[in-house]
matplotlib code that plots the C-alpha trace (Angstrom):
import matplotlib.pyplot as plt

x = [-64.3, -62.1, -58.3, -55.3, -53.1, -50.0, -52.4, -53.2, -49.7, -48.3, -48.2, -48.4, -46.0, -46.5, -47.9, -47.7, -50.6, -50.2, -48.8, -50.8, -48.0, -47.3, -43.8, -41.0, -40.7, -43.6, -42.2, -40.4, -38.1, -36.4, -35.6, -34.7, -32.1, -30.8, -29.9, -28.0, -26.0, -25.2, -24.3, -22.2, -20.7, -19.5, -21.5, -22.7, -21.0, -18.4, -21.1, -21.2, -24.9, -26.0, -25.8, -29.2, -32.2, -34.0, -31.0, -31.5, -35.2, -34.6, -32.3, -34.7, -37.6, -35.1, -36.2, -32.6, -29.0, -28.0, -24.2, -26.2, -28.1, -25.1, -22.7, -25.1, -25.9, -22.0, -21.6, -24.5, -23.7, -19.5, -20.3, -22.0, -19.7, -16.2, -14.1, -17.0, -15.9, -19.4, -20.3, -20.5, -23.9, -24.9, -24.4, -24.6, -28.6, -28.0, -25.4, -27.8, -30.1, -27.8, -26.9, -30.7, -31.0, -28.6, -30.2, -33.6, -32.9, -32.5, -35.5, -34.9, -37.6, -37.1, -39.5, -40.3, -41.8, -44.8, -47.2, -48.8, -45.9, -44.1, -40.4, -39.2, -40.0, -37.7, -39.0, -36.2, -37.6, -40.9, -38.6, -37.7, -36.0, -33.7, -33.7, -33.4, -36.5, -38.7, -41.3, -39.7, -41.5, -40.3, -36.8, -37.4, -38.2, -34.8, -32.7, -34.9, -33.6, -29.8, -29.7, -31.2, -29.1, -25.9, -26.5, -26.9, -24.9, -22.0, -19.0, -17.8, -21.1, -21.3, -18.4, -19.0, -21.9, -19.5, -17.3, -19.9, -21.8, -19.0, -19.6, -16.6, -16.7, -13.8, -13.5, -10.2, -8.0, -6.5, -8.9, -6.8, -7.1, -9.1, -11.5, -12.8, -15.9, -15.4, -16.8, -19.8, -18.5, -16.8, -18.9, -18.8, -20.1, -23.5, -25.3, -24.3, -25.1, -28.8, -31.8, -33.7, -36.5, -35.6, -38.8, -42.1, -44.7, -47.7, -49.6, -47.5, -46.5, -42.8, -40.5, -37.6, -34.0, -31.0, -29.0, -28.2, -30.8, -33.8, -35.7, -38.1, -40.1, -43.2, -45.0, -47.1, -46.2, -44.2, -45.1, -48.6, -49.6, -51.4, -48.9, -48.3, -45.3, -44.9, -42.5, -43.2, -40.3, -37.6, -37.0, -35.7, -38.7, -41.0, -38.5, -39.1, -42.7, -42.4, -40.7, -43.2, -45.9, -44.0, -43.5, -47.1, -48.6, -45.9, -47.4, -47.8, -45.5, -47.3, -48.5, -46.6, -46.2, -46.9, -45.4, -44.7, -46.4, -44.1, -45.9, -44.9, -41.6, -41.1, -42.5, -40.4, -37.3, -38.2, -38.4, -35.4, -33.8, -35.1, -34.0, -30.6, -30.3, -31.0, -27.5, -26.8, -28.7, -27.7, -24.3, -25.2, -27.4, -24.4, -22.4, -25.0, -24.7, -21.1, -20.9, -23.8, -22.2, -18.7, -20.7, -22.5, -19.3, -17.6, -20.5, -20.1, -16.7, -17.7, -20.1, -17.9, -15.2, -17.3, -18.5, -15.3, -13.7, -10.1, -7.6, -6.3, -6.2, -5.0, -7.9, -9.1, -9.8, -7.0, -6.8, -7.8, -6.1, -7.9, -10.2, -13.0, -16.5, -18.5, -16.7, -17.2, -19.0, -17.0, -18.9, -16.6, -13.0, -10.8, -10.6, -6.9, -6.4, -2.7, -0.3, 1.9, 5.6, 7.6, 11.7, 12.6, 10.6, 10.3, 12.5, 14.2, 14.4, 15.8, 19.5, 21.7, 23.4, 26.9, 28.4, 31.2, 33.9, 37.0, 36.5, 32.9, 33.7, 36.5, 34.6, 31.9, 31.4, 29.5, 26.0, 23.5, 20.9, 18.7, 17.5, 17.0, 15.2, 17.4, 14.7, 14.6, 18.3, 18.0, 15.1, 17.1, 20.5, 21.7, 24.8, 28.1, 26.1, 23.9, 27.0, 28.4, 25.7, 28.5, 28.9, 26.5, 27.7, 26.5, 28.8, 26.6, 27.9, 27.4, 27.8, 30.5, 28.0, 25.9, 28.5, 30.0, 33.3, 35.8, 35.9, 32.0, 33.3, 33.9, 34.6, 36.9, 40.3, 42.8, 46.2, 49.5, 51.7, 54.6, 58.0, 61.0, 62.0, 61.2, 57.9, 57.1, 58.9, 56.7, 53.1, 50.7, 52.3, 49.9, 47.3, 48.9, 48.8, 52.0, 53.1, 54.9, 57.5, 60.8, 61.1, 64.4, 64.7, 61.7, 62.0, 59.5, 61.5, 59.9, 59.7, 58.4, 57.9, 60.8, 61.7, 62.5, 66.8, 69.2, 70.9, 73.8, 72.3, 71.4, 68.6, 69.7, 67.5, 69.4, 73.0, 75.4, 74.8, 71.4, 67.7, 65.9, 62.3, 59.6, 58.6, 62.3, 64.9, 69.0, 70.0, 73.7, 75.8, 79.9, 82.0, 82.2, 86.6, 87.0, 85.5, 87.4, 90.4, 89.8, 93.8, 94.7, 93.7, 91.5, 91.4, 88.8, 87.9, 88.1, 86.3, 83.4, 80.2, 77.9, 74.5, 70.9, 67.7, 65.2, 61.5, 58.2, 56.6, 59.9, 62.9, 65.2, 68.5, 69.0, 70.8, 68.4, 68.7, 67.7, 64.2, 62.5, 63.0, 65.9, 68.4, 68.3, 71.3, 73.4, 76.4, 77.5, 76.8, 80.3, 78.7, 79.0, 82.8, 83.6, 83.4, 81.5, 84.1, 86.0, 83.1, 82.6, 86.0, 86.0, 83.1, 83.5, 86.9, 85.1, 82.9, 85.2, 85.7, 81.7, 79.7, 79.1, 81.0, 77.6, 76.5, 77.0, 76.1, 76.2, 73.1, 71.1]
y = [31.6, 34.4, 33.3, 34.0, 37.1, 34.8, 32.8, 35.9, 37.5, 34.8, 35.3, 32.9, 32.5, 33.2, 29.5, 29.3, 27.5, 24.0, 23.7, 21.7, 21.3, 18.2, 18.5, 20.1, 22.9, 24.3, 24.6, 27.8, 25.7, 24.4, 28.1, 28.5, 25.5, 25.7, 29.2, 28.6, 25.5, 28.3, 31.1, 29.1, 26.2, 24.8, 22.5, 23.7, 22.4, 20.2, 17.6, 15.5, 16.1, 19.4, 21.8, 23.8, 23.6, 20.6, 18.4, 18.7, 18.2, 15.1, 13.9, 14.6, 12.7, 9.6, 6.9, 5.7, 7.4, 9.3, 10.9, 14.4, 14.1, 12.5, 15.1, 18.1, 16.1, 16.0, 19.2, 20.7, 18.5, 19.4, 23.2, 22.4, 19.8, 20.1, 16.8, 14.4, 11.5, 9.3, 10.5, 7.4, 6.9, 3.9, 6.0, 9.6, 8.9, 8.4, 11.0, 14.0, 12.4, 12.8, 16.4, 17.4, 15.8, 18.5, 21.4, 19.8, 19.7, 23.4, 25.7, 27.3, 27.0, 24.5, 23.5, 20.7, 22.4, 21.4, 24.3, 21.3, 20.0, 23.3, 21.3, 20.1, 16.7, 14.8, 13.4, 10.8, 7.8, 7.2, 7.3, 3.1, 3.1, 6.2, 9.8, 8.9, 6.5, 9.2, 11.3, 14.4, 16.8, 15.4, 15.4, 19.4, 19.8, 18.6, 20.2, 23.5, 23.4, 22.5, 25.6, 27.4, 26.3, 27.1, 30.4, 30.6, 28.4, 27.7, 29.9, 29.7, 30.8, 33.6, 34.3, 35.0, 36.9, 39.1, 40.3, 40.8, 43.3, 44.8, 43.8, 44.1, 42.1, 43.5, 47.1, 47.4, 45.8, 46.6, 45.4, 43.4, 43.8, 40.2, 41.7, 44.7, 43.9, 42.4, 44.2, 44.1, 41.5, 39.3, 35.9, 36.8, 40.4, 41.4, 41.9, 38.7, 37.2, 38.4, 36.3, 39.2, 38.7, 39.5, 41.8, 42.3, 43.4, 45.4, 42.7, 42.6, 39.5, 38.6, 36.8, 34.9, 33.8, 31.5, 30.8, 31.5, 28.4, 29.5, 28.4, 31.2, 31.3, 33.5, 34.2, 36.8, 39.2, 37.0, 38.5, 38.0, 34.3, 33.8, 34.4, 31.9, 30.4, 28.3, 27.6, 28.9, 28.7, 25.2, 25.1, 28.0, 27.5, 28.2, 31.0, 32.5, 32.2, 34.4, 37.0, 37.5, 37.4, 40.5, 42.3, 42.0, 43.6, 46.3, 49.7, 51.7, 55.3, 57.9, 61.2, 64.3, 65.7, 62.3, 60.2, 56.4, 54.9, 52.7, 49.8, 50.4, 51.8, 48.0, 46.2, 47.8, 46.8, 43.5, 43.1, 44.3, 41.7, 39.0, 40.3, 40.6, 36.9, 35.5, 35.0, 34.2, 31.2, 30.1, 30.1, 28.2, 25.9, 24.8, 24.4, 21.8, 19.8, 19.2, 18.3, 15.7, 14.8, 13.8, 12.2, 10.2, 8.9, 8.0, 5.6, 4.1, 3.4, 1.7, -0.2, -1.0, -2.6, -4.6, -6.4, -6.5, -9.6, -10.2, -12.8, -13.0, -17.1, -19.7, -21.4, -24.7, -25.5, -26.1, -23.4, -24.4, -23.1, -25.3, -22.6, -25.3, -24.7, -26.7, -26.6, -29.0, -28.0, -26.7, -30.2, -32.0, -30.5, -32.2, -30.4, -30.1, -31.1, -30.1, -32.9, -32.7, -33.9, -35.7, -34.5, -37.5, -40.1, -39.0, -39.5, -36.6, -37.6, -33.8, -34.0, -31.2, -29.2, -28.7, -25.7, -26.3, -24.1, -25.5, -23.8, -25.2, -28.4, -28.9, -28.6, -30.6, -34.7, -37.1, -36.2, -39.6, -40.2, -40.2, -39.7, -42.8, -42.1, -42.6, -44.4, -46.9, -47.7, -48.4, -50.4, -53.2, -53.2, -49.7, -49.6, -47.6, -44.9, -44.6, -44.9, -42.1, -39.0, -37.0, -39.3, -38.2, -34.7, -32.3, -29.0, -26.7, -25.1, -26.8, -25.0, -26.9, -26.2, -29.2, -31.9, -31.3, -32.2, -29.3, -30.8, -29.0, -25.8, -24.0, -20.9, -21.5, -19.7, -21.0, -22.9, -21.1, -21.5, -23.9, -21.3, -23.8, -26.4, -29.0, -27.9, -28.6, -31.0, -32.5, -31.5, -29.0, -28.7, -26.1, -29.1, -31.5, -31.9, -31.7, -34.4, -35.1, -37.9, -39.0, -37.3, -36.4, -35.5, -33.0, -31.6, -33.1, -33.8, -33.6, -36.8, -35.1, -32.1, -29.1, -28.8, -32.6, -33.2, -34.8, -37.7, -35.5, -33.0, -33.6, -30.9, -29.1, -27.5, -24.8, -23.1, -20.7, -16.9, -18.0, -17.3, -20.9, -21.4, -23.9, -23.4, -24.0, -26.3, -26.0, -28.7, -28.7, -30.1, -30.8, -29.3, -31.8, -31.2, -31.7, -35.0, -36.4, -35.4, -35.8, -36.6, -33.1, -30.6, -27.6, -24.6, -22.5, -20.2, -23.0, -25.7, -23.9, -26.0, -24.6, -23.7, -24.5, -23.5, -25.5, -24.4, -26.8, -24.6, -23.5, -25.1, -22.6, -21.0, -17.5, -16.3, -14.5, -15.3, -12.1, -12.9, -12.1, -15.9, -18.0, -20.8, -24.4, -25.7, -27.3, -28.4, -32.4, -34.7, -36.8, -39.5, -42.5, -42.4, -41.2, -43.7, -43.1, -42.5, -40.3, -38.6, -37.8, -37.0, -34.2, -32.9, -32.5, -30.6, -28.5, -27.1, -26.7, -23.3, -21.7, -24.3, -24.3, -26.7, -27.6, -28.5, -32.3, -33.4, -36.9, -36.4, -35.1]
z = [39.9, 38.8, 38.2, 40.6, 40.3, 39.7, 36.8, 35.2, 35.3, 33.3, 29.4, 27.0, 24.6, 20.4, 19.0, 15.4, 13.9, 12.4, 9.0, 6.5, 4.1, 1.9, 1.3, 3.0, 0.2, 1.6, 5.3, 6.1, 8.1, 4.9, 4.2, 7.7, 7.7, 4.3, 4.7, 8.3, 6.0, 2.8, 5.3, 8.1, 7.0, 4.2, 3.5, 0.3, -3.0, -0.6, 0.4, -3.1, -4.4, -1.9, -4.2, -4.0, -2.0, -3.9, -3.2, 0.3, 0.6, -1.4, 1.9, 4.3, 2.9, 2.4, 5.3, 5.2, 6.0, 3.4, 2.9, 2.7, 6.1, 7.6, 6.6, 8.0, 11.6, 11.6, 11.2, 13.4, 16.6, 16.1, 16.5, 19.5, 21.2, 19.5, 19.8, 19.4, 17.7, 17.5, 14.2, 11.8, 10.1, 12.7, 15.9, 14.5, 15.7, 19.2, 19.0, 18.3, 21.0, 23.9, 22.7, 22.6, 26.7, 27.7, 26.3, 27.4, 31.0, 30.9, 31.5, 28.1, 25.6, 22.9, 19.8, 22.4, 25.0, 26.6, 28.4, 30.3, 31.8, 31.7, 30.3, 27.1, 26.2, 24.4, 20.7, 20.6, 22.5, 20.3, 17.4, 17.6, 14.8, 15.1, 13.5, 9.6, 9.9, 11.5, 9.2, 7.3, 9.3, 12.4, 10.9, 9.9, 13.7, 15.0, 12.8, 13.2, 17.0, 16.0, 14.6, 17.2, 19.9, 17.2, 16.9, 21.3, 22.0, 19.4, 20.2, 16.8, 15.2, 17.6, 16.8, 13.3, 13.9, 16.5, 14.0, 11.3, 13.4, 15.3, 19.0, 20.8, 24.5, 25.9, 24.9, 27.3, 24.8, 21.7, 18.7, 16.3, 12.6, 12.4, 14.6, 12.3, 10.4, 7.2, 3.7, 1.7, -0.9, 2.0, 2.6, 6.5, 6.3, 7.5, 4.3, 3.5, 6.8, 7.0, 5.4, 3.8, 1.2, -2.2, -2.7, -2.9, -5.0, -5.1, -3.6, -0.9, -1.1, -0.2, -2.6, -0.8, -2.5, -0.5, -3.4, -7.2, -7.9, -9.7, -6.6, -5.5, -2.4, -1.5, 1.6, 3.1, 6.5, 8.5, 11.4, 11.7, 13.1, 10.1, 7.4, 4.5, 3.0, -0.1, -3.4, -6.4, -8.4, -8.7, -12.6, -14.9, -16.5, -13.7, -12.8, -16.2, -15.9, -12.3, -14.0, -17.0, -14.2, -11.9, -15.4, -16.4, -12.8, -13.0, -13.1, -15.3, -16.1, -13.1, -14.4, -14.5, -11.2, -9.6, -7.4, -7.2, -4.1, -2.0, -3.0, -6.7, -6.3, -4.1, -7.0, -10.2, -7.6, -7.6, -11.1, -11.8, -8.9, -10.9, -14.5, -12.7, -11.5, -14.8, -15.6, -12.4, -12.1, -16.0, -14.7, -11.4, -13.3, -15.7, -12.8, -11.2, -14.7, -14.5, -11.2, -11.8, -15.2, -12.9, -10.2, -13.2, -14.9, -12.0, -11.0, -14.3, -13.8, -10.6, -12.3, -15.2, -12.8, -10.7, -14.1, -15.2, -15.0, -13.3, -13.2, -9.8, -9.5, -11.6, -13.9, -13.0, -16.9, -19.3, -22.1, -25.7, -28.3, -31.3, -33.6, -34.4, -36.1, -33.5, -30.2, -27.1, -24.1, -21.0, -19.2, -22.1, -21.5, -18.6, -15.7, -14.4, -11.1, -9.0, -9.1, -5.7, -6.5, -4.5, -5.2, -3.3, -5.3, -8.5, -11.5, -13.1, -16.7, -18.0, -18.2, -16.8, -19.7, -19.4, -19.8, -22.8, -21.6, -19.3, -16.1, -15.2, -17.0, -15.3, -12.1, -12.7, -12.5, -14.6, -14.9, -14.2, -16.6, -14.0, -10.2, -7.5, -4.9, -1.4, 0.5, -2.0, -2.1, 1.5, 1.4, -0.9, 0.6, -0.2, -2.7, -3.1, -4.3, -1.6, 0.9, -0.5, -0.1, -2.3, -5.6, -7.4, -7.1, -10.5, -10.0, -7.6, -4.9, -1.6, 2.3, 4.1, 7.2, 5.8, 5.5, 1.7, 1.3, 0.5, -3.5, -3.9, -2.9, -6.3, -4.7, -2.2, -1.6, -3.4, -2.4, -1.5, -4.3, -2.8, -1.8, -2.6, -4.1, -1.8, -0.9, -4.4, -5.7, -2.3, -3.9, -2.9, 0.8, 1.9, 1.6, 3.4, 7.3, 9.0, 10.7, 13.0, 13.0, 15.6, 18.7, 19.8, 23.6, 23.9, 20.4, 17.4, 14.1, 11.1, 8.5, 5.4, 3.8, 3.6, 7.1, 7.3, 8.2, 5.8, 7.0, 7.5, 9.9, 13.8, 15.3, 18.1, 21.1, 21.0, 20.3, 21.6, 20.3, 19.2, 20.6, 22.5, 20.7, 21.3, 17.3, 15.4, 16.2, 14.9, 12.4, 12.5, 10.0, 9.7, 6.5, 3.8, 3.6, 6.8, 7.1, 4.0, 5.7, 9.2, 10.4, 9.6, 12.1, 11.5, 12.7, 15.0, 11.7, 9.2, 11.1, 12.1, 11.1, 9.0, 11.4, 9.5, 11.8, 11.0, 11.5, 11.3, 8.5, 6.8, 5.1, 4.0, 5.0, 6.4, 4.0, 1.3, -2.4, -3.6, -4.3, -1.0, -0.4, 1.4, -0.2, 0.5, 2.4, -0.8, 1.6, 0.6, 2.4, 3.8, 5.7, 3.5, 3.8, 7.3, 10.0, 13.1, 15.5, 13.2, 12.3, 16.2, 16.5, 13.9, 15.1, 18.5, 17.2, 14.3, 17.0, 20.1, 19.7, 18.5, 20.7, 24.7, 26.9, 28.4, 25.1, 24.2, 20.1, 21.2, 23.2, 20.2]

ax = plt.figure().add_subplot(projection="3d")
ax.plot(x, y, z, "-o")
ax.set_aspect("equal")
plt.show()
C-alpha cells in the first residue's frame, strides 16, 4: 500500500538522538543556558554563589529550592510576562507551569512536542512534587525552552539583539543615537552577543568557552545529528593540562615555499587563545576566592550569634557573688520567685529625707514613721487620721482636680500684697471672702475689711454731680468744726461735707497720695459729743446747698 501524496509531502523534523550523559556538564544545554544567563541578564556575579558554570550545575542537581535556581526561574518567566508578582520559592513552581500552558496551546514547536499527537504535551502534571523535585535532566529541559521562547518572544531580549545587529523596524523615522549598534568592547555588541567556539584543532574537534573560568568544553560538528559534546576542562589544573596537550599536536614549522593548511593555521590559533586566557582565568579565579571567603565569614557570624547567648529577660536565679573552691549545685541555690506588693497594705518603713533648707522645709509637715493601711483604719472604727485623707500630708504636690486642699499646692500663685492700711492691718484680705453684712434700702454695706463705714459716715445710693453704680456706694460724712459748734451758722463753701465713695473691693479716697495709691479718709469723728437732733440739724444745713432736694439723709 503505497502512502498518500499529503503523507509523503509532509517532512519530518531534525530529532536529535538521546543523550547518554551522567551529569549535566556533559549536556550542551548547560552551555546553551548558561551562556543566555552570562549574555542577557545579570544574573552572573549578582546571584550570591553563581559565579561560573559549576556553580550552576550544582543548583540544578539540588532536589530542593535553591536561591540560585530561584533567582534564574525569576528572571526567565519576568522577561516573558513583566509584572508577575508570584515569584516566591513556594509558588515560583506553579508559576513557570501556567507560563509554559500558554505557549503550549500554540501550534509552535516546543521541546515537548509530540509527532503522535501532533501538540505539545505539557511535562508539568507528572511532576507531583513540583519543578525543583524533578530529575536534572528534566529540569535542563524546561529551562532549555525558557530560553527559547525569550529570545521569540521577549520584547526586551529582542530588543537587544535589534540594536546589536542593526535591524531597524521603522526605517521612516529618525534613528536615535541609542539605536546605533554598540562597539566591539561594549557587553551588548554582536561579537559579544554570539556563542562562537573558541577553536579548533587539527583534529577537528571544537573547543567551547562562556566565561573567564577555566572551564573548557569540546565537541565535534554540531551540525551533523551525531555530533558529541562533553567537558574537558573545570580546574586550572586540568586547564593547564589542555594547553600542554594542544602545544604538543601543534605542527611543526612548514618547508620553504609551503603553505599552512587550514586545519593547522586553526590549530596554532587556538593555542595561542588558550595561552592568552591564562591570566585571565588567574584573575577570575581570585575573584571567586574572595567572594567565597565573604560568603564564608558572614555565615560564621550567623553561626556565632545564634550560639551566642543574650540577656533579654530578667534571671529566675539570684546571682552569686561568693568565689568558693567547691561551689553548690544550681539544684542547691533558691530560686527567686516575684513578690507582688500591695501600696495599700504594706508598711513603708524608709523614712522621707527632708530637704534642710527653709523653703521646702517650710512647706512640708511631719513625716510619720510609718504607713497604715486605710482599709484597716476603717475596719476598727476609723480615727482622726483616717477622717482626714489630707493629715498625713508629706510636701508633694497634689492636683486640686483630686480633692487636695489649696495648702498642698506648693506652686500656686501667690497673694496680692494688701494696698492700704486697713487691708492689712485686716490680714491677708485678698484671702478672705467678702462678706456681706447690713443692708441699707437696696444697697449691701460692708462689716469688715477696708471698705467697711465708720460710725461717723452714712452710705448713700447716690449724690448730686456724681455717676449712680450698682458696684460703689457714697459714704458721706459731716466736718468735725462744725459739729462742735453747731449754733453758729455755716456757710454754703465752708459747710460743704466732705464726700467718701465707698466701693466693695476698695477703701480709699480719691484723692491720690502720690504713690499710684489713694488716702484713707483721716477726717475726726464728732459724734460722741453732738446730740442726735443737733447732729441732724447741722447736717441737713451743711448740705443744703451741694445736695438734691429729692435727696433725704434721714432715709439712709
Amino acid at each position: 500500500m503505497k502512502d498518500t501524496p499529503a503523507e509523503s509531502s509532509e517532512k519530518k523534523g531534525h530529532i536529535c538522538p538521546p543523550s547518554n550523559a551522567k551529569h549535566p556538564s556533559d549536556r550542551w544545554e548547560s552551555l546553551f543556558v548558561y551562556g543566555f544567563i552570562c549574555r542577557f541578564t545579570q544574573l552572573r556575579g549578582k546571584v550570591e554563589g553563581l559565579n561560573s558554570p559549576m556553580d550552576f550545575e550544582e543548583a540544578l542537581l539540588l532536589p530542593e529550592p535553591n536561591p540560585i535556581m530561584i533567582q534564574i526561574l525569576s528572571r526567565f518567566v519576568l522577561n516573558l510576562r513583566p509584572g508577575t508578582r508570584n515569584l516566591s520559592s513556594d509558588v515560583i513552581s506553579s508559576t513557570v507551569a501556567s507560563l509554559l500552558q500558554e505557549y503550549f496551546k500554540t501550534p509552535e514547536r516546543t521541546v515537548f512536542w509530540d509527532d503522535t499527537l501532533k501538540a505539545n504535551v505539557d511535562p508539568f502534571p507528572e511532576m507531583e512534587t513540583g519543578f525543583f523535585a524533578a530529575d536534572w535532566d528534566m529540569k535542563l529541559k524546561i529551562l532549555r525552552q525558557l530560553v527559547e521562547l525569550q529570545l521569540c518572544h521577549s520584547q526586551e531580549i529582542k530588543a537587544i539583539i535589534d540594536r546589536a545587529w542593526g535591524v531597524i523596524h521603522n526605517k521612516h523615522k529618525k534613528i536615535p543615537l541609542s539605536a546605533l549598534p554598540p562597539p566591539p568592547g561594549d557587553p551588548g555588541s554582536q561579537e559579544r552577543l554570539q556563542l562562537v567556539p573558541l577553536g579548533q584543532d587539527k583534529d577537528r574537534k571544537r573547543y567551547w568557552v562562556i566565561d573567564d573560568s577555566p572551564r573548557v568544553y569540546m565537541s565535534t560538528n554540531p551540525w551533523k545529528i551525531t555530533a558529541t559534546f562533553q567537558t574537558i576542562a573545570s580546574t586550572r589544573d586540568e586547564y593547564m593540562a589542555i594547553l600542554e596537550k594542544v602545544q604538543g599536536g601543534a605542527p611543526s614549522e612548514p618547508k620553504a615555499g609551503e603553505r599552512r593548511s587550514k586545519l593547522e593555521t586553526a590549530h596554532l590559533a587556538l593555542l595561542k587563545a588558550l595561552q592568552d586566557r591564562v591570566e585571565v582565568i588567574d584573575n577570575e579565579l581570585a575573584r571567586i576566592q574572595r567572594a567565597q571567603r565573604k560568603i564564608q565569614q558572614r555565615n560564621l557570624l550567623i553561626a556565632s550569634a545564634e550560639l551566642r547567648e543574650t540577656r533579654t529577660r530578667r534571671r529566675t536565679t539570684r546571682p552569686d557573688y561568693a568565689y568558693m573552691n567547691n561551689p553548690p549545685s544550681d539544684d542547691d541555690g533558691d530560686e527567686y520567685t516575684y513578690q507582688s506588693q500591695e501600696p495599700e497594705d504594706d508598711d513603708y518603713d524608709d523614712r522621707m529625707v527632708l530637704d534642710e533648707t527653709e523653703n521646702v522645709s517650710s512647706r512640708r509637715s511631719v513625716v510619720p514613721s510609718t504607713r497604715r493601711s486605710a482599709r484597716s483604719g476603717a475596719t476598727n472604727g476609723g480615727s482622726k487620721e483616717a477622717d482626714d485623707e489630707w493629715s498625713e500630708w508629706r510636701g508633694e504636690r497634689r492636683s486640686v482636680r483630686l480633692g487636695a486642699p489649696s495648702d498642698t499646692q506648693l506652686d500656686g500663685p501667690p497673694s496680692k500684697r494688701a494696698k492700704t492700711e486697713d487691708s492689712a492691718v485686716s490680714g491677708n484680705s485678698g484671702d478672705i471672702p467678702v462678706q456681706s453684712g447690713k443692708t441699707n434700702g437696696g444697697l449691701k454695706i460692708k462689716v469688715n475689711g477696708a471698705g467697711t463705714l465708720k460710725p461717723t459716715e452714712t452710705a448713700v445710693e447716690a449724690v448730686a454731680g456724681k455717676k449712680k453704680s450698682k458696684f460703689w456706694y457714697y459714704a458721706v460724712e459731716p466736718i468735725a468744726a462744725a459739729a462742735a459748734t453747731h449754733h453758729i451758722p455755716l456757710a454754703s463753701d465752708e459747710a460743704e461735707p466732705s464726700l467718701h465713695v465707698k466701693q466693695p473691693s476698695d477703701g480709699m479716697s480719691d484723692e491720690p497720695n502720690g504713690h499710684g495709691g489713694r488716702y484713707t479718709s483721716t477726717t475726726p469723728s464728732a459724734s460722741a459729743s453732738v446730740s442726735v437732733s443737733n447732729a441732724d440739724d447741722l447736717h441737713e444745713k451743711s448740705t443744703a446747698g451741694s445736695l438734691s432736694p429729692s435727696s433725704n439723709m434721714d432715709e439712709t
